[in-house]
TIVOKE-609942 format. One record per residue (C-alpha): residue in one letter; x, y, z. Coordinates in steps of 0.25 Angstrom, whole numbers. Example, Ala and Ser with C-alpha at 12.3 -4.5 7.8 and 13.67 -1.06 7.14 Angstrom:
% residues 2
<drenba type="A" xx="49" yy="-18" zz="31"/>
<drenba type="S" xx="55" yy="-4" zz="29"/>
% end
This chain:
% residues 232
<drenba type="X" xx="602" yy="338" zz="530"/>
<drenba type="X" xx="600" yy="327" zz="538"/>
<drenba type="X" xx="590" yy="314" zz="531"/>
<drenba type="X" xx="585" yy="304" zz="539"/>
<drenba type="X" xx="578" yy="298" zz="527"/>
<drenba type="X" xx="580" yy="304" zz="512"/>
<drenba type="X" xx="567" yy="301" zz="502"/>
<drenba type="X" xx="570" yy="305" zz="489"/>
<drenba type="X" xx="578" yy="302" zz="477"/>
<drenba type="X" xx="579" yy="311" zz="465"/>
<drenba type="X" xx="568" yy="308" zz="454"/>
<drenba type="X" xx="564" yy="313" zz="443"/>
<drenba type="X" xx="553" yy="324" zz="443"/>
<drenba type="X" xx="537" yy="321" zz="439"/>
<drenba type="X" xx="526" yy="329" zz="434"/>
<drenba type="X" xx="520" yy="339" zz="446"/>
<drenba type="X" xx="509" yy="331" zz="454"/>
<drenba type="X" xx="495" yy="339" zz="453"/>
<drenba type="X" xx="493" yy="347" zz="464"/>
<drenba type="X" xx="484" yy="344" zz="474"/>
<drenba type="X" xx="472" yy="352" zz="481"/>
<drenba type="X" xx="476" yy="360" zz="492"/>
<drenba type="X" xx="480" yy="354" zz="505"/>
<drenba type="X" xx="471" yy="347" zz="515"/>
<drenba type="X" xx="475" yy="351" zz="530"/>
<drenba type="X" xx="488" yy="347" zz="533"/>
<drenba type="X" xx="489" yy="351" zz="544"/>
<drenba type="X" xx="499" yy="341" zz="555"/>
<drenba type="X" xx="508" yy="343" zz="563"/>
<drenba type="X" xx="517" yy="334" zz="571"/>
<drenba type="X" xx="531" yy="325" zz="574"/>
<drenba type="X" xx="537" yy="313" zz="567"/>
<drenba type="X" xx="546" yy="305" zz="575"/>
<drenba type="X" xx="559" yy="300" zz="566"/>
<drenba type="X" xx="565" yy="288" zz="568"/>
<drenba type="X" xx="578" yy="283" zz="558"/>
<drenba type="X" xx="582" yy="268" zz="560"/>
<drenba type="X" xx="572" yy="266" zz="571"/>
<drenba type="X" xx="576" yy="279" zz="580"/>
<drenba type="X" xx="569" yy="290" zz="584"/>
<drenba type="X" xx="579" yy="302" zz="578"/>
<drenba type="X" xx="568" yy="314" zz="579"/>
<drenba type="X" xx="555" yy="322" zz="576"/>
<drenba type="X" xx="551" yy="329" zz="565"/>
<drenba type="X" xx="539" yy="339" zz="571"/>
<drenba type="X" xx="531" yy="345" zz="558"/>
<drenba type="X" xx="518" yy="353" zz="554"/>
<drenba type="X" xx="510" yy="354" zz="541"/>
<drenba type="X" xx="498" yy="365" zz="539"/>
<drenba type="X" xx="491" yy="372" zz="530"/>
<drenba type="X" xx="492" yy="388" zz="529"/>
<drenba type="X" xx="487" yy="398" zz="520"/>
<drenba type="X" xx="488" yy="389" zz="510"/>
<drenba type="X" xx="500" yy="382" zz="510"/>
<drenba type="X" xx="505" yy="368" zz="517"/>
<drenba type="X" xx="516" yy="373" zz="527"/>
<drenba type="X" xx="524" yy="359" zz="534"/>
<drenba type="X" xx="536" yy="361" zz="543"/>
<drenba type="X" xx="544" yy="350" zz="552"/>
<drenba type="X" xx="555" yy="350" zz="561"/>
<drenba type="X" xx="565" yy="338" zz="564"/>
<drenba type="X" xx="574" yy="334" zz="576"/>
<drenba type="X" xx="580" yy="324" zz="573"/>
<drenba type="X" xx="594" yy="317" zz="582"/>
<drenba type="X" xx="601" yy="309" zz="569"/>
<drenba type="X" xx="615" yy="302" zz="571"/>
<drenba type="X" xx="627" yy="308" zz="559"/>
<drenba type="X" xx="640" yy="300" zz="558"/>
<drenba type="X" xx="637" yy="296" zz="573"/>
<drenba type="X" xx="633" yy="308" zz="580"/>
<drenba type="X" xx="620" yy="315" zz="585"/>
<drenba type="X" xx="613" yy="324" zz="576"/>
<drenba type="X" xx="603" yy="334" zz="580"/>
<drenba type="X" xx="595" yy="338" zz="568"/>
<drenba type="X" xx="584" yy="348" zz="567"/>
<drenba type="X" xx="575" yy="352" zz="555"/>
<drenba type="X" xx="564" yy="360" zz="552"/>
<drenba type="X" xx="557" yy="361" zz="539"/>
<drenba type="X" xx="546" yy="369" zz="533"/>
<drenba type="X" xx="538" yy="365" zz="519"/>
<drenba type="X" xx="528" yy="373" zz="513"/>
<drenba type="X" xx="518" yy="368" zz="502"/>
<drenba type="X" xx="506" yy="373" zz="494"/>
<drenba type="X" xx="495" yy="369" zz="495"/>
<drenba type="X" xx="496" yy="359" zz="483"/>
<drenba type="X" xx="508" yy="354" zz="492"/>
<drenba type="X" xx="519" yy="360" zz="483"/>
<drenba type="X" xx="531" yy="364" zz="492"/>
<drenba type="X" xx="533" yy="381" zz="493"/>
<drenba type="X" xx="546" yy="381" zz="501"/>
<drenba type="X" xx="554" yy="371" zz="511"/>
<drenba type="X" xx="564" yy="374" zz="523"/>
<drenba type="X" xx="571" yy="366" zz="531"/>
<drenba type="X" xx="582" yy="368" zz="542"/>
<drenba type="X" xx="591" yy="359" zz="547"/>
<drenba type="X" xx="598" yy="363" zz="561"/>
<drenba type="X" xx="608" yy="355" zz="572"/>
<drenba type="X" xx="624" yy="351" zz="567"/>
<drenba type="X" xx="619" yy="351" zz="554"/>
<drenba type="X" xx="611" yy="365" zz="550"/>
<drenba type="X" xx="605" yy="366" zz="536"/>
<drenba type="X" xx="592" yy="373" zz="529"/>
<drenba type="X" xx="588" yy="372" zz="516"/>
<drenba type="X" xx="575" yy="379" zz="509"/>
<drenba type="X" xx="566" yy="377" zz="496"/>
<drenba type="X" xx="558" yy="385" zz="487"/>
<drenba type="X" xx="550" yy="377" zz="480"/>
<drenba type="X" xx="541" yy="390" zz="474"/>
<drenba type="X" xx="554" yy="394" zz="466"/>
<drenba type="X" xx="555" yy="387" zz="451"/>
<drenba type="X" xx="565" yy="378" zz="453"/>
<drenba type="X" xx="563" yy="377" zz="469"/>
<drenba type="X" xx="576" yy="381" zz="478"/>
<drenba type="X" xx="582" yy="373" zz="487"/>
<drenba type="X" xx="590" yy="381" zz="497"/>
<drenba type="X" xx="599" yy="373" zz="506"/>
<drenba type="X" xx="610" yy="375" zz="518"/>
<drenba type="X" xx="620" yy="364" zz="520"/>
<drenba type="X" xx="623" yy="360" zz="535"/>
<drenba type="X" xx="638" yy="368" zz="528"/>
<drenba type="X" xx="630" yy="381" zz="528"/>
<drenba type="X" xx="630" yy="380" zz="514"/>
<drenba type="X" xx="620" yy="384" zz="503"/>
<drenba type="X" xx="615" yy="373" zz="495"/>
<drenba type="X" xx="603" yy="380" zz="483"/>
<drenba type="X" xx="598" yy="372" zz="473"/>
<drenba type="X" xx="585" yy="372" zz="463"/>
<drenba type="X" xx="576" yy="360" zz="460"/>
<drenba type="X" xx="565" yy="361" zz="450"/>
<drenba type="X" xx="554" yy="353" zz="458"/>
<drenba type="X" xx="539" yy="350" zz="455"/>
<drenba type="X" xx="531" yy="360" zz="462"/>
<drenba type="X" xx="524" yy="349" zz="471"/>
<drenba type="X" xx="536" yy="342" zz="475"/>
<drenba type="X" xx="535" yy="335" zz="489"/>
<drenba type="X" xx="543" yy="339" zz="499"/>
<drenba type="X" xx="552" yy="328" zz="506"/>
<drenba type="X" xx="563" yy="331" zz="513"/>
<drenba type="X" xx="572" yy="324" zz="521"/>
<drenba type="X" xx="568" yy="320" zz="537"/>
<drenba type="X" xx="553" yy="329" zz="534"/>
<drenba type="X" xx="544" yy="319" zz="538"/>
<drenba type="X" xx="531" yy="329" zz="536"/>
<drenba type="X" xx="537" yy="331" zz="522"/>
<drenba type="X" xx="530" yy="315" zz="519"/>
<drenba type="X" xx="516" yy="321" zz="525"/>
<drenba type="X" xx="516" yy="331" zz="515"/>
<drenba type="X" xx="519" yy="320" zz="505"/>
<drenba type="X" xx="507" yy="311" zz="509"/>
<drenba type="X" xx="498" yy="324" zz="508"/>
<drenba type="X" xx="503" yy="324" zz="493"/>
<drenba type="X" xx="498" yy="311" zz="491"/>
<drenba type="X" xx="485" yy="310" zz="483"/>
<drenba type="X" xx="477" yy="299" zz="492"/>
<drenba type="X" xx="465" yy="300" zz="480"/>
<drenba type="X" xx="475" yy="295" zz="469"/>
<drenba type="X" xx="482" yy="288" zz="478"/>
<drenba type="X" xx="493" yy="277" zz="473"/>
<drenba type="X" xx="507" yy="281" zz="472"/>
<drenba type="X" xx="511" yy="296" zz="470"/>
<drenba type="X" xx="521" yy="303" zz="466"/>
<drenba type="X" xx="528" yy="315" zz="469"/>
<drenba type="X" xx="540" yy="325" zz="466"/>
<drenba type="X" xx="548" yy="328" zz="479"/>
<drenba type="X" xx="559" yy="334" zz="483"/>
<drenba type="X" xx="570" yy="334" zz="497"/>
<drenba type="X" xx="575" yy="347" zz="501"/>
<drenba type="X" xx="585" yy="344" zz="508"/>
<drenba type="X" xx="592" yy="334" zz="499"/>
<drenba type="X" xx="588" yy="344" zz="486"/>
<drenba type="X" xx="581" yy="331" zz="478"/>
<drenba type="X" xx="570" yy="330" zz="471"/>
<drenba type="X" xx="562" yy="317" zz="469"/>
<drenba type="X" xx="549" yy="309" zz="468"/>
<drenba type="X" xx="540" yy="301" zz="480"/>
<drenba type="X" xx="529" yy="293" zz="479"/>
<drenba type="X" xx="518" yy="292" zz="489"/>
<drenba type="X" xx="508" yy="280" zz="489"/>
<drenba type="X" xx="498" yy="276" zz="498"/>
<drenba type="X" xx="500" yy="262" zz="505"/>
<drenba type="X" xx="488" yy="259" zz="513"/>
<drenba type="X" xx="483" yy="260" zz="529"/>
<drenba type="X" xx="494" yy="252" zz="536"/>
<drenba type="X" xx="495" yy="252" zz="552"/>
<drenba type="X" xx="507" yy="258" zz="559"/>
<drenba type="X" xx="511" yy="259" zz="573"/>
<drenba type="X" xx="515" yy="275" zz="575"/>
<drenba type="X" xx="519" yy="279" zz="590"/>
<drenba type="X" xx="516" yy="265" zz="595"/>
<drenba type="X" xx="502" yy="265" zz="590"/>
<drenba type="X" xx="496" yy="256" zz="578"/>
<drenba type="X" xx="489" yy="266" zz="567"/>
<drenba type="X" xx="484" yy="263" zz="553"/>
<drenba type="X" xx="491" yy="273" zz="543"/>
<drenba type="X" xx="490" yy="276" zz="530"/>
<drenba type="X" xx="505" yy="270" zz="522"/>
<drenba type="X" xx="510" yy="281" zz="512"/>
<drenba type="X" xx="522" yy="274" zz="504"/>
<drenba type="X" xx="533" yy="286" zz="498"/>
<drenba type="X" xx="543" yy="282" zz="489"/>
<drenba type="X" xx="555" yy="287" zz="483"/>
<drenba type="X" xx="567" yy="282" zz="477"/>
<drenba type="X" xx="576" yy="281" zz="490"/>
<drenba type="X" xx="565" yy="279" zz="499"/>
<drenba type="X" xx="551" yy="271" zz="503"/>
<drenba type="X" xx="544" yy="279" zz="516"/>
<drenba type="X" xx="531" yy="276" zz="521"/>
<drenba type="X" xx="522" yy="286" zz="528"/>
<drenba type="X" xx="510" yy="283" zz="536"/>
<drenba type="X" xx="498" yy="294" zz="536"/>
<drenba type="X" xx="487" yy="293" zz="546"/>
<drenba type="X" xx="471" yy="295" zz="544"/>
<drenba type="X" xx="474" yy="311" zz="544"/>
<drenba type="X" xx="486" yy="311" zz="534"/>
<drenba type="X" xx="496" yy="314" zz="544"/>
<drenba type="X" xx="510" yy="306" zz="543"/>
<drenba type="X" xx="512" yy="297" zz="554"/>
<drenba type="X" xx="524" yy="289" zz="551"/>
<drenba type="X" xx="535" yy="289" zz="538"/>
<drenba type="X" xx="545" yy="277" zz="537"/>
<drenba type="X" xx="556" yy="275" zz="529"/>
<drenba type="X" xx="561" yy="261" zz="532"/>
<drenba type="X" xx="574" yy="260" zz="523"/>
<drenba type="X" xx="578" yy="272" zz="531"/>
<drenba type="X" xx="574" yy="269" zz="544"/>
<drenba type="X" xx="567" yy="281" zz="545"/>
<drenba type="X" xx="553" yy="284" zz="553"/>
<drenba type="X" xx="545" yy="295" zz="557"/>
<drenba type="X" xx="532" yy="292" zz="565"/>
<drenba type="X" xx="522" yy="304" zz="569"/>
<drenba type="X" xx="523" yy="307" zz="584"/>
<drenba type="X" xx="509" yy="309" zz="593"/>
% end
């Protein structure tokens, strides 16, 4: 497991958020372009939709870091599915190149299973006991901060607050997510006005832009020097 930037920090839990209606059309579908201290490092490629009910989102990464001064070549793929009220049903992820591992989550069992396989081909099988409308965020998934805006309730507005949790490093925690304001930002070389969503944590302050329709466009978390910007 590989984190270009890390999110959460332990927390302690809250009161389950009220679930919402069902979910709008989320349909999107796309690549992020990552960048750590300035550089281009990869794409993520990802897709969200709706089917028979259930919110299914899946990404894949290719990413070229450098470990101890060598090359890496480091692919992932990742597959979340939600409920309609957005709560989390089950999460895979894949790690492959020098460094192989996998882990997967139940999160319909009571308490959720996290089953996971070290890059030593060893098992790794744990138990939480999470809200059932945790957000998931896990390490380097940039569509994983989409779903997280679609949580936010933009009628209430102001600061929310929600449970989450990071698969790969096992920790659960809290975010809040607040509106800013419309702010211009320069995405591909050209000048937009985006809409400036704030989440915060108690490692981290990362700053997602949305456009008209919803969709990401760019997350930045400057005390890690880490960018993704959405790709035409």
């Amino acid at each position: 497991m590989l984190a270009v930037v890390a999110t959460l920090a332990a927390a302690s839990p809250l009161a389950a958020q009220a679930p919402s209606p069902g979910p709008p059309d989320l349909t999107d579908h796309g690549t992020f372009e990552i960048f750590a201290d300035g550089k281009s490092i990869g794409t993520e490629t990802f897709e969200i939709r709706v089917r028979s009910g259930q919110i299914e989102a899946q990404g894949n990464d290719h990413l070229q870091l450098t470990q101890n001064g060598k090359s890496l070549e480091v692919r992932t793929s990742s597959n979340l599915l939600l409920d309609p009220q957005f709560d989390p049903l089950s999460y895979t992820w894949n790690q492959k190149g020098a460094q192989s591992s996998q882990l997967s989550v139940d999160f319909r069992s009571k308490p959720v299973h996290v089953r996971y396989k070290t890059v030593n081909g060893q098992d790794d099988r744990r138990d939480f006991t999470l809200d059932k409308d945790v957000v998931v965020l896990d390490d380097n998934a940039i569509y994983h901060y989409q779903l997280a805006i679609d949580r936010y309730d933009q009628a209430k507005g102001g600061t929310q607050t929600f449970r989450a949790f990071v698969p790969q490093e096992a920790l659960p925690g809290t975010i809040s997510l607040s509106f800013v304001g419309p702010e211009p930002v320069t995405v591909n070389g050209e000048k937009l006005t985006l809409r400036h969503f704030q989440l915060s944590t108690e490692l981290a302050q990362i700053s997602l832009w949305i456009d008209d329709q919803g969709h990401l466009q760019v997350v930045s978390a400057p005390d890690a020097q880490f960018q993704a910007v959405r790709k035409k």
